[in-house]
C-alpha positions as CSV (number, residue, x, y, z in Angstrom):
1,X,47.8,4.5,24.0
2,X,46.3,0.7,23.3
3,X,48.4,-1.9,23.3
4,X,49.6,-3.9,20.6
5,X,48.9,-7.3,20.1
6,X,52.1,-9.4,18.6
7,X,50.4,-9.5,15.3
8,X,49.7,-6.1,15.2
9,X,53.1,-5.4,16.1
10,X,54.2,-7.6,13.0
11,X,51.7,-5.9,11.1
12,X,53.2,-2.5,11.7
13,X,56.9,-3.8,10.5
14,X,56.0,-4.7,7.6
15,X,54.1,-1.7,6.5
16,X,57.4,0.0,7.6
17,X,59.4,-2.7,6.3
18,X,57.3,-2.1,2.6
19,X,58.2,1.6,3.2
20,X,61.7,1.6,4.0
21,X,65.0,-0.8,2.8
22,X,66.4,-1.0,6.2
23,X,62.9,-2.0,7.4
24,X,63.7,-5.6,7.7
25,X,66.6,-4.7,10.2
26,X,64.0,-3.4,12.6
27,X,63.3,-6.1,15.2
């Protein structure tokens, strides 16, 4: 495992947010 800087971690939520309605919930 690597660990995610904060923008990747953004990153990643809004690929799953662009994927998924509820994605915006996730926090």
């Amino acid at each position: 495992m690597f660990e995610l800087t904060g923008f990747q971690r953004d990153l990643l939520y809004v690929i799953a947010g662009a994927e998924r309605p509820s994605g915006q919930e996730i926090k």
